[in-house]
Each structure stands twice: as C-alpha cells, then as structure tokens.
mmCIF file of the C-alpha atoms, coordinates in Angstrom:
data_MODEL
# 
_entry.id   MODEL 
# 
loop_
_atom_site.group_PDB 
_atom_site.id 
_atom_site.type_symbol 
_atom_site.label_atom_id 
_atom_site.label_alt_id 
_atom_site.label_comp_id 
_atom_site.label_asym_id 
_atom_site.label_entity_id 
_atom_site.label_seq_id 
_atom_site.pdbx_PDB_ins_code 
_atom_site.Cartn_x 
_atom_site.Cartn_y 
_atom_site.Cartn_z 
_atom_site.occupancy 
_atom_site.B_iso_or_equiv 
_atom_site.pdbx_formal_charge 
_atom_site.auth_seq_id 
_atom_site.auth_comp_id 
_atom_site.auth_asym_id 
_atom_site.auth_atom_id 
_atom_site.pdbx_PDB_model_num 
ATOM 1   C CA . UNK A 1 1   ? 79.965  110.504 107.748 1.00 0.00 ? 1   UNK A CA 1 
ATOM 2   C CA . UNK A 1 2   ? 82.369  108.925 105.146 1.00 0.00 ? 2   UNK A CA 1 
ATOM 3   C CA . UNK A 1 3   ? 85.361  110.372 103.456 1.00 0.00 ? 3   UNK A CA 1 
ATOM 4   C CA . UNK A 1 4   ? 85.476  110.977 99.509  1.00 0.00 ? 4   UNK A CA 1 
ATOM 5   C CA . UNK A 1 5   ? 89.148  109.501 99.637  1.00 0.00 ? 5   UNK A CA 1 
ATOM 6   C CA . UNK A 1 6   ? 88.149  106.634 101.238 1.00 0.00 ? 6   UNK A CA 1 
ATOM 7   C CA . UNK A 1 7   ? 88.720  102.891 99.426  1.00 0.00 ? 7   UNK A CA 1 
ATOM 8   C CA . UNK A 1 8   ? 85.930  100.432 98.231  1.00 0.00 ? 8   UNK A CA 1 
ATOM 9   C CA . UNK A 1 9   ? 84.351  98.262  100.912 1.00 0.00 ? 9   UNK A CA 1 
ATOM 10  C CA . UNK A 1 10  ? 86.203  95.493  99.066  1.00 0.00 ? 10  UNK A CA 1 
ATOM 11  C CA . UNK A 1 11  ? 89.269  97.308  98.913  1.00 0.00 ? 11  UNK A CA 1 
ATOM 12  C CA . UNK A 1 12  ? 88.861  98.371  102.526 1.00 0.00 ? 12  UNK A CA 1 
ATOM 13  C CA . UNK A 1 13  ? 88.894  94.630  103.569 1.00 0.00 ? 13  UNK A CA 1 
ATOM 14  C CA . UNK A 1 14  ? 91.931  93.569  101.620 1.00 0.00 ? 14  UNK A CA 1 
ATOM 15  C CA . UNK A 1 15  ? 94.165  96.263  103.649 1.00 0.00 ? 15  UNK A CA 1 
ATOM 16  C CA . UNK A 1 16  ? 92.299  95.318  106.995 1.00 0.00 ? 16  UNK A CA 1 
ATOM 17  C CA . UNK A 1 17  ? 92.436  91.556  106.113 1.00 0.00 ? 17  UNK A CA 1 
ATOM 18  C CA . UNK A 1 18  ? 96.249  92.014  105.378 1.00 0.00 ? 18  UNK A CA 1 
ATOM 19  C CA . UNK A 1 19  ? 97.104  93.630  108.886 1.00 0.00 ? 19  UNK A CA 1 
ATOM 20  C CA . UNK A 1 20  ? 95.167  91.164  110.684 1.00 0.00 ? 20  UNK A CA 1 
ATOM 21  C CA . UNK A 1 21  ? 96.361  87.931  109.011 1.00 0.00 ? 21  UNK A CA 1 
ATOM 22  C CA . UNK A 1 22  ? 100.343 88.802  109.408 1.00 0.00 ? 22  UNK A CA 1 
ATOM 23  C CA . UNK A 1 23  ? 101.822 86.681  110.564 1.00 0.00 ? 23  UNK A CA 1 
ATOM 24  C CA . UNK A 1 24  ? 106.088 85.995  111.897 1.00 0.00 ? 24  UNK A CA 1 
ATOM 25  C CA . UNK A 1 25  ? 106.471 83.369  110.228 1.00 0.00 ? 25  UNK A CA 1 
ATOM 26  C CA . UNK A 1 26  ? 109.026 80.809  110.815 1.00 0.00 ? 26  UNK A CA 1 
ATOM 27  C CA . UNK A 1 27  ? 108.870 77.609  109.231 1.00 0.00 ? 27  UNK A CA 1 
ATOM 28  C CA . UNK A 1 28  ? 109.077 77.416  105.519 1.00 0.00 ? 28  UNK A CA 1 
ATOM 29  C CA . UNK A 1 29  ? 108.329 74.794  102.172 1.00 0.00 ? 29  UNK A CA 1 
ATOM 30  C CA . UNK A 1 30  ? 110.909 75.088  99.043  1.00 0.00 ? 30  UNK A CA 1 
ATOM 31  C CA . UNK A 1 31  ? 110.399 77.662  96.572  1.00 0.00 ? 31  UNK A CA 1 
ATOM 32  C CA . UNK A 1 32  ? 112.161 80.167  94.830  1.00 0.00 ? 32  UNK A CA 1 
ATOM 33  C CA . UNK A 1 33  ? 110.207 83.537  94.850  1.00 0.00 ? 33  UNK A CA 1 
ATOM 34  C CA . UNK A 1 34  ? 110.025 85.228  91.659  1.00 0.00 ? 34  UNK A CA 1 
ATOM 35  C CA . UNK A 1 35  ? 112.110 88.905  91.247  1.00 0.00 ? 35  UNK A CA 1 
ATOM 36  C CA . UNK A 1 36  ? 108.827 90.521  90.240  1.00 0.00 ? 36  UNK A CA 1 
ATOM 37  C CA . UNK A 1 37  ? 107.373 89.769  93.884  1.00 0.00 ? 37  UNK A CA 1 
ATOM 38  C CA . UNK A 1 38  ? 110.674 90.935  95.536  1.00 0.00 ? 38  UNK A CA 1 
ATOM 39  C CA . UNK A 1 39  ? 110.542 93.891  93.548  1.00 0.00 ? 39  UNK A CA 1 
ATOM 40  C CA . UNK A 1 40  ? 106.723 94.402  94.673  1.00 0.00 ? 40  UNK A CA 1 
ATOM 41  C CA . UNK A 1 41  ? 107.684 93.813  97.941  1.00 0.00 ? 41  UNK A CA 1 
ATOM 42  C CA . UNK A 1 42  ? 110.911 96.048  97.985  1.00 0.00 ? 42  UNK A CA 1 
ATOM 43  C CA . UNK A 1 43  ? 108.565 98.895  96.276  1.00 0.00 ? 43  UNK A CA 1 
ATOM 44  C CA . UNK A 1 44  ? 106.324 98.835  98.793  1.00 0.00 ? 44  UNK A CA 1 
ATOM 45  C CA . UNK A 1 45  ? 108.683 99.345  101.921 1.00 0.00 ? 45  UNK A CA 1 
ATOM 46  C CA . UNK A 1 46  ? 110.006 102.140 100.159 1.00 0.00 ? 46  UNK A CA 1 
ATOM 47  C CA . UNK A 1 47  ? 106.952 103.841 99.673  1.00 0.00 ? 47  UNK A CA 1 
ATOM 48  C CA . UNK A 1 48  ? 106.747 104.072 103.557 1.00 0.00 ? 48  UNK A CA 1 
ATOM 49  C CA . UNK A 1 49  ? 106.378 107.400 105.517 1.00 0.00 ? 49  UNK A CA 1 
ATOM 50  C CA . UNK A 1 50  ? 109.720 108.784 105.873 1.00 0.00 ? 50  UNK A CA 1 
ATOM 51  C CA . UNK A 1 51  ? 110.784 111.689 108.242 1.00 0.00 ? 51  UNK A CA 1 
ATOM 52  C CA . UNK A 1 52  ? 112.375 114.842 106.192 1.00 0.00 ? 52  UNK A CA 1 
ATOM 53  C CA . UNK A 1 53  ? 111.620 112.613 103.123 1.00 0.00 ? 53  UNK A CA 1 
ATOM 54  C CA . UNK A 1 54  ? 115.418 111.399 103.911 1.00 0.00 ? 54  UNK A CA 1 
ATOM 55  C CA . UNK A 1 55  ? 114.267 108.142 103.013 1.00 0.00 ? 55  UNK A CA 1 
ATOM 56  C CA . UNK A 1 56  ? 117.141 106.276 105.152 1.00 0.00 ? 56  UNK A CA 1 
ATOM 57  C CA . UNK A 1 57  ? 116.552 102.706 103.785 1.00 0.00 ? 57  UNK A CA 1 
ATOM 58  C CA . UNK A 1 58  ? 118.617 100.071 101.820 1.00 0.00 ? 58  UNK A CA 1 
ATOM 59  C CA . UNK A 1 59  ? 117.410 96.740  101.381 1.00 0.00 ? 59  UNK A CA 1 
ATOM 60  C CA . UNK A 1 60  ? 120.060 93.701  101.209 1.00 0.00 ? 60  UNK A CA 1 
ATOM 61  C CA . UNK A 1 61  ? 118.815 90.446  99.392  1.00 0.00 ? 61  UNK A CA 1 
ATOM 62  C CA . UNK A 1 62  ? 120.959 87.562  100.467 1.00 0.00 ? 62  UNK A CA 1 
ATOM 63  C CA . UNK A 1 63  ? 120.061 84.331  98.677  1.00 0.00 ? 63  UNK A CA 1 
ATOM 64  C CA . UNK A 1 64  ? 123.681 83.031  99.017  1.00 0.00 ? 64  UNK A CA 1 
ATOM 65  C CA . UNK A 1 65  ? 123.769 80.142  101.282 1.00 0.00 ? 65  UNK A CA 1 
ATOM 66  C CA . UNK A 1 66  ? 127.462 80.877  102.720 1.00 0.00 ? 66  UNK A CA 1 
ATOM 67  C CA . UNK A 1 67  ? 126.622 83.935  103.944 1.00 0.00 ? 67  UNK A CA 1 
ATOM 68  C CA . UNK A 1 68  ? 123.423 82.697  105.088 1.00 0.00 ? 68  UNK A CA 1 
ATOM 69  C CA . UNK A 1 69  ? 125.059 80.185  106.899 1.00 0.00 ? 69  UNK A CA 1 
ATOM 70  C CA . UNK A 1 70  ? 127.311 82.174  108.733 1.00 0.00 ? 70  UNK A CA 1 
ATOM 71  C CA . UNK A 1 71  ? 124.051 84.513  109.689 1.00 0.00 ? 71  UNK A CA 1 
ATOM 72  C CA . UNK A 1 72  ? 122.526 81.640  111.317 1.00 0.00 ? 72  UNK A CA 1 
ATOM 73  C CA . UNK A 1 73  ? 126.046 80.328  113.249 1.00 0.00 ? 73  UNK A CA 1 
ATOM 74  C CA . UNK A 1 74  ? 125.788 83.651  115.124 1.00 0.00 ? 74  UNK A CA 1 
ATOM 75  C CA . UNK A 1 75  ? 121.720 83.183  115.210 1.00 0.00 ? 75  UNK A CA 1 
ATOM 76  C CA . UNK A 1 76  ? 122.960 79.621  117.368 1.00 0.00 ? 76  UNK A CA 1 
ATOM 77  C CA . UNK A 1 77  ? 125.176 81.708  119.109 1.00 0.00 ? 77  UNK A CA 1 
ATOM 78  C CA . UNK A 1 78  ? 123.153 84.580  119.816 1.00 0.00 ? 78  UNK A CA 1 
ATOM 79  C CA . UNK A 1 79  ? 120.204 81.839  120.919 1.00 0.00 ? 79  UNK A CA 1 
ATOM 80  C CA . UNK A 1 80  ? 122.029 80.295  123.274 1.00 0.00 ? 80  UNK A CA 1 
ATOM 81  C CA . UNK A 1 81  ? 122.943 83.149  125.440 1.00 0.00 ? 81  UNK A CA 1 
ATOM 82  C CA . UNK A 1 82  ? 119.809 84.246  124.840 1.00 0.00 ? 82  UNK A CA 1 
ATOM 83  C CA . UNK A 1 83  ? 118.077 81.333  126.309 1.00 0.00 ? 83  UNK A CA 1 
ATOM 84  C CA . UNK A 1 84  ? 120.208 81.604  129.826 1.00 0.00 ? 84  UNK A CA 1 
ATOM 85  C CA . UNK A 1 85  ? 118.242 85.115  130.314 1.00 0.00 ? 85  UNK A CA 1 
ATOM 86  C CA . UNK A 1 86  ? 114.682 82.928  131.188 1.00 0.00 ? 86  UNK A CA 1 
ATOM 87  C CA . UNK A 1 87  ? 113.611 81.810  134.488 1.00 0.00 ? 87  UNK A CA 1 
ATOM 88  C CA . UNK A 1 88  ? 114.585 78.220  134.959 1.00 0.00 ? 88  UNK A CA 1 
ATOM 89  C CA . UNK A 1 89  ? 111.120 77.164  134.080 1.00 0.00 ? 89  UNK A CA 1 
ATOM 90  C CA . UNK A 1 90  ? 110.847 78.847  131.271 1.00 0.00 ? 90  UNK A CA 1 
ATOM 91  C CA . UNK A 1 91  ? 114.014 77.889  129.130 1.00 0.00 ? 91  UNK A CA 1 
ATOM 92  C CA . UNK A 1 92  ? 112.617 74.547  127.790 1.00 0.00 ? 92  UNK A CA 1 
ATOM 93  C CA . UNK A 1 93  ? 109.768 76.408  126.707 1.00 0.00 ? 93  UNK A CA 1 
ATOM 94  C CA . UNK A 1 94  ? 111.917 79.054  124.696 1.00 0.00 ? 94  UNK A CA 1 
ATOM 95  C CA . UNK A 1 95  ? 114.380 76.006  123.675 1.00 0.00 ? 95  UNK A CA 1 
ATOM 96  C CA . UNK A 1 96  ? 111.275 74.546  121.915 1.00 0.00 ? 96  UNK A CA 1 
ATOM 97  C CA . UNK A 1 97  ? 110.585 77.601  120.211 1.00 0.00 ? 97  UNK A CA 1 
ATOM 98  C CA . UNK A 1 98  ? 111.199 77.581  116.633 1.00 0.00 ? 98  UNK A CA 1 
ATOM 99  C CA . UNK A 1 99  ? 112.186 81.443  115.973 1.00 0.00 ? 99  UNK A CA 1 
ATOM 100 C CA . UNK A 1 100 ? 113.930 81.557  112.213 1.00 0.00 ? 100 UNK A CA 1 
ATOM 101 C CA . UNK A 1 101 ? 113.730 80.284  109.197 1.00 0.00 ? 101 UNK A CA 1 
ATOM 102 C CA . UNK A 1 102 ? 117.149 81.100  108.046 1.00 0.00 ? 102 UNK A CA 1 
ATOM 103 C CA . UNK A 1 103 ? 118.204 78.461  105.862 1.00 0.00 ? 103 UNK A CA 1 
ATOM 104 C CA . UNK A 1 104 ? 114.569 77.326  104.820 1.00 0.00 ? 104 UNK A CA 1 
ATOM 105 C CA . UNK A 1 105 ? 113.445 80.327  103.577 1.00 0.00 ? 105 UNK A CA 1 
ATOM 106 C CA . UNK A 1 106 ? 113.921 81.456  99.739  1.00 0.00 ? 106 UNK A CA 1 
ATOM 107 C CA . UNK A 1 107 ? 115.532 84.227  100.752 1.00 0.00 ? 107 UNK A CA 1 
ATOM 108 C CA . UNK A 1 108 ? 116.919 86.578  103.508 1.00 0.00 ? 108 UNK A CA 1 
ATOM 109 C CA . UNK A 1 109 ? 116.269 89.953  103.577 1.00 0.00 ? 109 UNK A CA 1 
ATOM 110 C CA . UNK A 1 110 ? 118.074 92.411  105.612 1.00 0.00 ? 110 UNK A CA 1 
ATOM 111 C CA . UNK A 1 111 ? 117.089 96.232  105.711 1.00 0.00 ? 111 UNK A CA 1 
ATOM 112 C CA . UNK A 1 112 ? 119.531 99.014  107.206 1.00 0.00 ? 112 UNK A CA 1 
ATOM 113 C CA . UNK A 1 113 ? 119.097 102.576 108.161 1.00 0.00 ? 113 UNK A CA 1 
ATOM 114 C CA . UNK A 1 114 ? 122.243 105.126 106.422 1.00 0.00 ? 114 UNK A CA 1 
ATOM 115 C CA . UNK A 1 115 ? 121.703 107.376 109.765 1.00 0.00 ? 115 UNK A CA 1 
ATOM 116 C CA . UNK A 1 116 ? 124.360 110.098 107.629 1.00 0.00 ? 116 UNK A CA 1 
ATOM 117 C CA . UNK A 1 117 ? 121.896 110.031 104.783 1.00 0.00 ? 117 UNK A CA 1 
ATOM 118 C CA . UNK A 1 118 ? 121.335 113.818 103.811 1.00 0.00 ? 118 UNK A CA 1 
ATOM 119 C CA . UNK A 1 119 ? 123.296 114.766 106.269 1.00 0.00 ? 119 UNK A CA 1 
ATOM 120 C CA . UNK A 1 120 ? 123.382 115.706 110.366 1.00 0.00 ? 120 UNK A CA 1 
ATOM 121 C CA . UNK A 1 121 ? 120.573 118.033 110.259 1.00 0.00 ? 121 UNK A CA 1 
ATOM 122 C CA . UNK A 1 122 ? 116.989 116.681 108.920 1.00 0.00 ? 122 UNK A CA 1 
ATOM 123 C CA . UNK A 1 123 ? 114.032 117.964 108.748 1.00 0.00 ? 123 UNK A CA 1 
ATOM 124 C CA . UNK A 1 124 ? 111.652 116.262 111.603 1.00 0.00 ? 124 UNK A CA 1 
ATOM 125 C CA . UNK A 1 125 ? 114.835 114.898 112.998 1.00 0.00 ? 125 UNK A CA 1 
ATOM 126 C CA . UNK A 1 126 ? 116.042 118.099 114.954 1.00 0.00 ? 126 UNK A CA 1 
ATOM 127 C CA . UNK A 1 127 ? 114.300 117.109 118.430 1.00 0.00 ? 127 UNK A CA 1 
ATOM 128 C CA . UNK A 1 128 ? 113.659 113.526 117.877 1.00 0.00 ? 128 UNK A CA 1 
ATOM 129 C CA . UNK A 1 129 ? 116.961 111.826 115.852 1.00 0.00 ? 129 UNK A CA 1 
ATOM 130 C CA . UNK A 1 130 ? 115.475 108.499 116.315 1.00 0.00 ? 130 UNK A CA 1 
ATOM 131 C CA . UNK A 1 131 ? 112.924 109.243 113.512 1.00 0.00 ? 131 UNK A CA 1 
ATOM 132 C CA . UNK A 1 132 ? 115.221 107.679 110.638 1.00 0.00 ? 132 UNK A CA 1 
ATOM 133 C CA . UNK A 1 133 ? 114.872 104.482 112.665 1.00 0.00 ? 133 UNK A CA 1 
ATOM 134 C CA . UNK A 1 134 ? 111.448 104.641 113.199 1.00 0.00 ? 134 UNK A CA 1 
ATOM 135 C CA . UNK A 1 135 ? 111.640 105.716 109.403 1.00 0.00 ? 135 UNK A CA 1 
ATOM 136 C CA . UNK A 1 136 ? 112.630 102.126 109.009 1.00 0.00 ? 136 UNK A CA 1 
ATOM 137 C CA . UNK A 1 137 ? 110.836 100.198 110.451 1.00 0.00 ? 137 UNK A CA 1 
ATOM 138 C CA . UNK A 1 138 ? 107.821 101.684 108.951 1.00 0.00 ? 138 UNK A CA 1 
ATOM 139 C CA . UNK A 1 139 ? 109.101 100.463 105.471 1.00 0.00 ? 139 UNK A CA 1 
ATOM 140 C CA . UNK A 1 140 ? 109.700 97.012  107.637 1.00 0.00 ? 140 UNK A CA 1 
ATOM 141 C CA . UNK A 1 141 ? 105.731 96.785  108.036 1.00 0.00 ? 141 UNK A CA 1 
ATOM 142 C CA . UNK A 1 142 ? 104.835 98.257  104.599 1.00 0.00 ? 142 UNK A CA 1 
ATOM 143 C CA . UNK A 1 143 ? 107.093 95.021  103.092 1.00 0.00 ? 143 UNK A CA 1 
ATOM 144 C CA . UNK A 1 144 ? 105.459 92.486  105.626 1.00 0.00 ? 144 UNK A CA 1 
ATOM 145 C CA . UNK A 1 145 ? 102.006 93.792  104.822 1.00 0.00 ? 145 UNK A CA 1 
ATOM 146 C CA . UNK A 1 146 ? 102.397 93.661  100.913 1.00 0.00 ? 146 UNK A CA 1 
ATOM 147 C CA . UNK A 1 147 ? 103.909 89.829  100.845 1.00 0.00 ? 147 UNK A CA 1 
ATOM 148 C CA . UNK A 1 148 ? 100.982 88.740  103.236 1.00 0.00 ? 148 UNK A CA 1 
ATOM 149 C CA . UNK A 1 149 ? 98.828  90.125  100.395 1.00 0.00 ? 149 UNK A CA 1 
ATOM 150 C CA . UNK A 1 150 ? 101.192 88.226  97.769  1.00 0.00 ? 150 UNK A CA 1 
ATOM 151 C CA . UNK A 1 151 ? 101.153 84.921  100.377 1.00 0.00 ? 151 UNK A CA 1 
ATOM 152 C CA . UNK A 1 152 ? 104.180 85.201  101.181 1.00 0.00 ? 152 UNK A CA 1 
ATOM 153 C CA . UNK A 1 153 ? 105.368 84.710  104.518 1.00 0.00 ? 153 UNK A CA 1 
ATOM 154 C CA . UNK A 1 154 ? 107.941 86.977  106.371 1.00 0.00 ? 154 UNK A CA 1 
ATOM 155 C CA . UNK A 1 155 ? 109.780 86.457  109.780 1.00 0.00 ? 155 UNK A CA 1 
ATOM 156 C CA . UNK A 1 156 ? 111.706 88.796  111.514 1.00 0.00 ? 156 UNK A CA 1 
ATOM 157 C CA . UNK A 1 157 ? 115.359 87.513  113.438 1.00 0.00 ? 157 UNK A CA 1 
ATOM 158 C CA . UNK A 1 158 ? 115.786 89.919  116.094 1.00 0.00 ? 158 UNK A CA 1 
ATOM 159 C CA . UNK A 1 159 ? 117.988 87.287  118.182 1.00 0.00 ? 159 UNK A CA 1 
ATOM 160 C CA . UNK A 1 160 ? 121.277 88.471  116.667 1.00 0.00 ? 160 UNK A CA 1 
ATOM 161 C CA . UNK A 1 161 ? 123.885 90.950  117.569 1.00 0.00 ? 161 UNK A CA 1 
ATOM 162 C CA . UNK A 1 162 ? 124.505 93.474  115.717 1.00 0.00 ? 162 UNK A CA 1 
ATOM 163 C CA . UNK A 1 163 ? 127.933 93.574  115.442 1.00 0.00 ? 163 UNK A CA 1 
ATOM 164 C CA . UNK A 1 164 ? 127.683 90.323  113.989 1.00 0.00 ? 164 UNK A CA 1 
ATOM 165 C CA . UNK A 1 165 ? 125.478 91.351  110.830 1.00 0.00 ? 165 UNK A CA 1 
ATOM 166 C CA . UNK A 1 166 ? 127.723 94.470  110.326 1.00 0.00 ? 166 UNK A CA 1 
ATOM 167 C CA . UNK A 1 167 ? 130.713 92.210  110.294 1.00 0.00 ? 167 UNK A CA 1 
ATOM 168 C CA . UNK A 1 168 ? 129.298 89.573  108.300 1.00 0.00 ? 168 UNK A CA 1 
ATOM 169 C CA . UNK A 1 169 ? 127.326 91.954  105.810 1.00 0.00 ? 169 UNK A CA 1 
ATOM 170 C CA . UNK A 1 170 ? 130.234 93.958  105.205 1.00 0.00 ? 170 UNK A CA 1 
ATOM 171 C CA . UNK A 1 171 ? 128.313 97.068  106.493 1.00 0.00 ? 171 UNK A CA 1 
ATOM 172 C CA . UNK A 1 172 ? 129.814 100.864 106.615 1.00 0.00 ? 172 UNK A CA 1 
ATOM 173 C CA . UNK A 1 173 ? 129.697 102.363 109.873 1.00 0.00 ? 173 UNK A CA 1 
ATOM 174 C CA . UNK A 1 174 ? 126.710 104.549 109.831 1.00 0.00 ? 174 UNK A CA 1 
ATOM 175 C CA . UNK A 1 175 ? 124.453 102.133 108.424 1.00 0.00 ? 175 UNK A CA 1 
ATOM 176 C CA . UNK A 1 176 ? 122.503 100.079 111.025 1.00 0.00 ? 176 UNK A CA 1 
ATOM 177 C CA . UNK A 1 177 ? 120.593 96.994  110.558 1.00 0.00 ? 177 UNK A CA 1 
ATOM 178 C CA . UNK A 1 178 ? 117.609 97.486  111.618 1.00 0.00 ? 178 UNK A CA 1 
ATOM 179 C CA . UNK A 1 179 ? 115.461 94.244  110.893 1.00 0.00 ? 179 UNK A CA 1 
ATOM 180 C CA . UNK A 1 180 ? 116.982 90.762  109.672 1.00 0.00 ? 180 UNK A CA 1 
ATOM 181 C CA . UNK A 1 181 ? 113.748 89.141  107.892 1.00 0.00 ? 181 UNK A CA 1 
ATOM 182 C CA . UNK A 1 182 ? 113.486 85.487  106.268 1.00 0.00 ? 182 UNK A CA 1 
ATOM 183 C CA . UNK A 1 183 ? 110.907 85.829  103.369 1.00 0.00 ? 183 UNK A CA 1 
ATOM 184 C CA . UNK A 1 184 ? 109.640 82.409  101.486 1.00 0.00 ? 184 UNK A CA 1 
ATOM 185 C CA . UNK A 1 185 ? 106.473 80.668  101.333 1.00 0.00 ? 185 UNK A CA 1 
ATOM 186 C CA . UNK A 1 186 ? 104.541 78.589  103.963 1.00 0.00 ? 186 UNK A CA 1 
ATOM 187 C CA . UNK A 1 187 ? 102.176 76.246  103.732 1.00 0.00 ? 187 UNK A CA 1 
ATOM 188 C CA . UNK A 1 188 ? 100.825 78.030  106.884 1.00 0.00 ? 188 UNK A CA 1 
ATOM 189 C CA . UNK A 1 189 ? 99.124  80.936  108.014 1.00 0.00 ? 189 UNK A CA 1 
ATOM 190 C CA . UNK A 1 190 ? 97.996  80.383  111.570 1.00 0.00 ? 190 UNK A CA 1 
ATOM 191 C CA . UNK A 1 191 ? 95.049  81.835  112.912 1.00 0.00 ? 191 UNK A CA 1 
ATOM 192 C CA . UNK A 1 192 ? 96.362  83.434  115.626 1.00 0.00 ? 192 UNK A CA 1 
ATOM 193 C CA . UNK A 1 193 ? 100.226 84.233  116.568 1.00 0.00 ? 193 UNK A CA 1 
ATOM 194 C CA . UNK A 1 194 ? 101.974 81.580  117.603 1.00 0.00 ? 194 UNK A CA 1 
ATOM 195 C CA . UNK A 1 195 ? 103.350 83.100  120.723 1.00 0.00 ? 195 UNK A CA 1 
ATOM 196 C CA . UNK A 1 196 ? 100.166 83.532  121.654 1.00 0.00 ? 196 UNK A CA 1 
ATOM 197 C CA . UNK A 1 197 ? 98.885  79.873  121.011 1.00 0.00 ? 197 UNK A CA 1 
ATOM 198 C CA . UNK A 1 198 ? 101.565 78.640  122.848 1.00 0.00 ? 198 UNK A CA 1 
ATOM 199 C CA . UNK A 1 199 ? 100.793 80.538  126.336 1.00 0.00 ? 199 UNK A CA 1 
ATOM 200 C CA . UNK A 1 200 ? 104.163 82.116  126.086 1.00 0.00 ? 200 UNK A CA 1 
ATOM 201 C CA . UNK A 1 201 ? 102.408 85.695  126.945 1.00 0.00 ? 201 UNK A CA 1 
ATOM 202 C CA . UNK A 1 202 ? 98.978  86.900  127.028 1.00 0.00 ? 202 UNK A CA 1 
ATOM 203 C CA . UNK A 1 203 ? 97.073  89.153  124.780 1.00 0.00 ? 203 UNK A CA 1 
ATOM 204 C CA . UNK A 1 204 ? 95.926  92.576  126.196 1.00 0.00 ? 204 UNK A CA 1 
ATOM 205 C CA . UNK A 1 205 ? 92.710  93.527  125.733 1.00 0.00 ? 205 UNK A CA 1 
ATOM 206 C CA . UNK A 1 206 ? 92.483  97.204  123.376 1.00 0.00 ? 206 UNK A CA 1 
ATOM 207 C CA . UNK A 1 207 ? 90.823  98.649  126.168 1.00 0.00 ? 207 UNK A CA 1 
ATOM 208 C CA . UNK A 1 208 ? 93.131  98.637  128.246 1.00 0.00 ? 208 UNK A CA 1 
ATOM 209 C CA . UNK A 1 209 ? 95.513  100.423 125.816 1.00 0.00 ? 209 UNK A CA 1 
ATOM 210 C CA . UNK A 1 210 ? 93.404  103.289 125.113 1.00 0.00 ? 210 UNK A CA 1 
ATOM 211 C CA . UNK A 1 211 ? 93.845  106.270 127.527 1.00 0.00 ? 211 UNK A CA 1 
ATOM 212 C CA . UNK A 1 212 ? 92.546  109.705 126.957 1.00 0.00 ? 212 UNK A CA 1 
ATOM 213 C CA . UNK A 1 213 ? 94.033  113.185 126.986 1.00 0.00 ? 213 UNK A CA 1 
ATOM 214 C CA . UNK A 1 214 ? 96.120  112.185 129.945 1.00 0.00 ? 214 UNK A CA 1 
ATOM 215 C CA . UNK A 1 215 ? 97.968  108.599 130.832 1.00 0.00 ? 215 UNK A CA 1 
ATOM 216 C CA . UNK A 1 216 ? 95.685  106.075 132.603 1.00 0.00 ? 216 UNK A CA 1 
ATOM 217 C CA . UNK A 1 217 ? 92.418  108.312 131.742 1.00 0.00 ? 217 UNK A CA 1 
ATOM 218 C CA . UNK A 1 218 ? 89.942  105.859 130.126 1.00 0.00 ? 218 UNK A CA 1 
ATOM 219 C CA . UNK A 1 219 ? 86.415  105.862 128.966 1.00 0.00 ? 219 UNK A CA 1 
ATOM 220 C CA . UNK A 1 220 ? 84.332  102.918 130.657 1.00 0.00 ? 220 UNK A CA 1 
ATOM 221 C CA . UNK A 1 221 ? 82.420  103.003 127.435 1.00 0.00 ? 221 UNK A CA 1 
ATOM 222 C CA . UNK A 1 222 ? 85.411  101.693 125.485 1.00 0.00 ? 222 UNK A CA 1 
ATOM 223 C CA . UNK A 1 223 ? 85.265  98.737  127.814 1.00 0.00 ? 223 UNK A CA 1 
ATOM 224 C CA . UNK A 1 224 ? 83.621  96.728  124.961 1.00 0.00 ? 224 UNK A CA 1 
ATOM 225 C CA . UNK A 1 225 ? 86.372  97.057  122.594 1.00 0.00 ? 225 UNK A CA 1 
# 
C-alpha cells in the first residue's frame, strides 16, 4: 500500500541518498561559498519542526578570520583537556584525530537557541522544556542534509565550552549555542564515517536498536535488518 503524498521514486532517493551520504566533515579545499547556497542552507534549517511553532533559532555566519581565530584558540584549549579524559592507550589515537576545520573552512556557522523566545510558557514545552533545544537541533540536521545535497560539506565542533562561544560571540544570556558547525567544500565524501573507519568505536547493528512495546522486547524476525 503506498501513500498519495508520497515523493517520486527519484525524488525518494535524493532524500534517502542525502541522509545516508552525510558526512562530519573535517578537512576542507579553498572556496568561497556563494550567499545563494547559505541562504538555501539557512532556509532549510528554519523550515525544521519546531515545538509551539516558537521557532527558537538564530543562525550566526562568521567568515571573519579574528574571530575565527580566537574560536579555534579555545578549540586547542578545549582539545587538550579533552584529550587527558582517554585511557592512556587511547590518547594518541584521539591526538591523531583531525576533528575541525575551523580555519579551512569557507565559513563558520554557529546556531543558538533564544530559550525566552515567546516567552516562559510554550506550547509543547509545559512538561518537557528541553523541546526548544531539541527544536534546534532539528534545524541543525535539516541544514546538514540540504548542503550534502548542494556538496557541501558540514562539520560539527562540539569540543568547546560554552562559555567560551558566549564570551567570544558576544551572546545574551538566554541564548545558547547549541551547535558550532564549519561549512566549506571538500574534495571528499568518504564512504563510510570516519570514526568508524578508523576503529575508534563500532557500529551497532539496527537490530539491536529496535525494541517493541516495552524496553529490550525484540522481534527475532527483525534480526535481518
């Protein structure tokens, strides 16, 4: 049984082709990316679901390289004390990591959640106030989604405090940062993600994720998956 609202076959495999082939990417080539793809790309984070409609978004494009610099001092900073966390046999394997893209990228990207927009009381947000976050990071997705579709590659800097992009960002109190992205093209794609290439954690089978009207209740039919 199919839906009448559902895409083309072709169109169908464009979205699914887009979710699979995302990719954090990291390492960049030189290019400026034209404001009619960062507008795209802006539009379609903000057309992502948002609780109460309250639409708690702003997006901050940084191409200036001071400020980017002083992002990616407390990126060093932030990676360093990060890096003492590991096991001892597993800090040369982080150190060799390459996780930003900061000052390769055409741009930096940084998108915030107002948590006082519309108010304290929200619609959907009365039992669960964490929705404007979640909110958020939906329109995160939508924008990574959309500039694999335009080839443009997107990687997401969570190693930084966030004290440090408030201060540095100049951001009002109620606003939180919620994802610090590099955006620029790559000559690169990769197959699979690179965390996984590099053995640094395993995949988990979808089978083993699905559970059935209670936690841990699976169907040893869905073993295939």
């Amino acid at each position: 049984m199919t839906s009448p609202h559902a895409f083309s076959e072709a169109e169908r495999s464009a979205v699914y082709r887009a979710i699979r082939e995302r990719r954090d990417i990291r390492r960049f080539r030189p290019g400026h990316i034209p404001d009619d793809i960062v507008l795209r790309l802006l539009r379609a984070a903000a057309h992502a679901p948002s609780v109460g409609y309250m639409q708690p978004w702003n997006f901050l494009v940084i191409r200036d390289m001071e400020v980017r610099r002083n992002i990616h001092q407390a990126f060093l900073a932030a990676n360093e004390e990060a890096q003492t966390m590991f096991p001892p046999e597993r800090r040369d394997t982080y150190a060799a990591l390459k996780l930003e893209g900061i000052l390769d990228s055409g741009l930096n990207l940084c998108i915030t959640c107002d948590r006082s927009r519309f108010g304290p009381v929200v619609l959907g947000r009365t039992c669960q106030p964490d929705m404007d976050l979640y909110s958020t990071v939906c329109a995160v997705q939508n924008l990574w989604l959309a500039a694999r579709a335009e080839g443009v590659g997107v990687g997401w800097v969570s190693i930084l405090r966030l004290e440090d992009l408030q201060r540095i960002l100049g951001l009002p109190e109620n606003v939180v940062p919620i994802a610090y992205l590099c955006v620029g093209y790559t000559d690169v794609f990769a197959a699979e993600p690179e965390l996984k290439t590099s053995g640094w954690l395993p995949e988990i089978p979808l089978a083993e994720m699905i559970f059935y009207d209670r936690w841990g209740q699976s169907r040893k039919s869905l073993t295939v998956l």
